[in-house]
C-alpha positions in Angstrom: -60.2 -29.6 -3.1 -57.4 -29.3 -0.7 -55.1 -32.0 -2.5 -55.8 -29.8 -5.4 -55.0 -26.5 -3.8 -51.9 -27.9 -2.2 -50.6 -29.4 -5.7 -51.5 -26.3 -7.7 -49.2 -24.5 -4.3 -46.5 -26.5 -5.4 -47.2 -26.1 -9.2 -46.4 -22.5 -8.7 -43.2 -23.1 -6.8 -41.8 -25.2 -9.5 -42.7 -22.1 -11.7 -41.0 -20.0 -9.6 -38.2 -21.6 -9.0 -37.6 -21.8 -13.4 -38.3 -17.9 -13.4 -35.6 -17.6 -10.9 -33.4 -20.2 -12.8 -34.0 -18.1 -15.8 -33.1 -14.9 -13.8 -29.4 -16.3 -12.8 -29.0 -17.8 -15.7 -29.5 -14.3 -18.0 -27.6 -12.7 -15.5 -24.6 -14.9 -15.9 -25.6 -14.8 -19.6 -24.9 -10.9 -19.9 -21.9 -11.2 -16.9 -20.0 -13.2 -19.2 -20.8 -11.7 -22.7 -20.0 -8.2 -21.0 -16.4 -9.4 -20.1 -15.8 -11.1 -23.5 -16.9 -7.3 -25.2 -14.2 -5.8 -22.3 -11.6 -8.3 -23.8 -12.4 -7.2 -27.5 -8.8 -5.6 -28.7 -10.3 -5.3 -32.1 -13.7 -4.2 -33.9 -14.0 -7.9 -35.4 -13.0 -8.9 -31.5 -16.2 -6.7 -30.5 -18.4 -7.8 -33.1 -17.6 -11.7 -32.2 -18.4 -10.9 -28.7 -21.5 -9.0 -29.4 -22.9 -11.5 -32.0 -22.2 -14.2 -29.1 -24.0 -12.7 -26.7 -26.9 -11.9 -28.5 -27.1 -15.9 -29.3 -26.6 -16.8 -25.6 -29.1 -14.6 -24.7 -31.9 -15.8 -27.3 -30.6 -19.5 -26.1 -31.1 -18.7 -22.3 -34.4 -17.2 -23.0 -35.8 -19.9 -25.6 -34.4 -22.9 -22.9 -36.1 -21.1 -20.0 -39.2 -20.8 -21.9 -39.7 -24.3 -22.7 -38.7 -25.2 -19.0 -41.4 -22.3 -17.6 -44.3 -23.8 -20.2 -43.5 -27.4 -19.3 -43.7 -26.6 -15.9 -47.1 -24.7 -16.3 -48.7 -27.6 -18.6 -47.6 -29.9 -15.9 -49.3 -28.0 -12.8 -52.7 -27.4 -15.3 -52.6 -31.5 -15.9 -52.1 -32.2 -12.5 -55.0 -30.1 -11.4 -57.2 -31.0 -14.1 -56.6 -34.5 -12.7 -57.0 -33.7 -9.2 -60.5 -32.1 -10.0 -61.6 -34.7 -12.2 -60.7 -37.9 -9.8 -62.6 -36.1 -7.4 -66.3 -35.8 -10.0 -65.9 -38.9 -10.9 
């Protein structure tokens, strides 16, 4: 039960550290779609930069979702391993 406690512990800092990943990474995301809308001289400029940030945003969020659920499945298999060596 230990070896299972201490690799569901580290499970849940590899999830951590993806939600803080995907923290930065939106962040950076809306830092640099906020200056490209700044730069807009024109309302096509404005629209360009708007549209483009909408799709890095959805691209951040869908990439940092697969990484957070991959994460998650691997910590569940890893458990469910951990507790079923051990009844065995």
């Amino acid at each position: 039960m230990i070896q299972t406690g201490v690799k569901l512990a580290d499970g849940f800092q590899a999830i951590m550290r993806e939600w803080a990943d995907y923290t930065r990474d939106a962040m950076q995301c809306n830092i640099d779609g906020l200056n490209s809308i700044m730069r807009a001289r024109t309302p096509q400029d404005l629209m360009t930069a708007q549209r483009e940030l909408m799709n890095a945003e959805v691209r951040v969020m869908l990439n940092s979702g697969v990484r957070i659920s991959e994460a998650t499945l691997r910590v569940a298999s890893d458990a469910v391993q951990s507790i079923g060596g051990r009844t065995t």
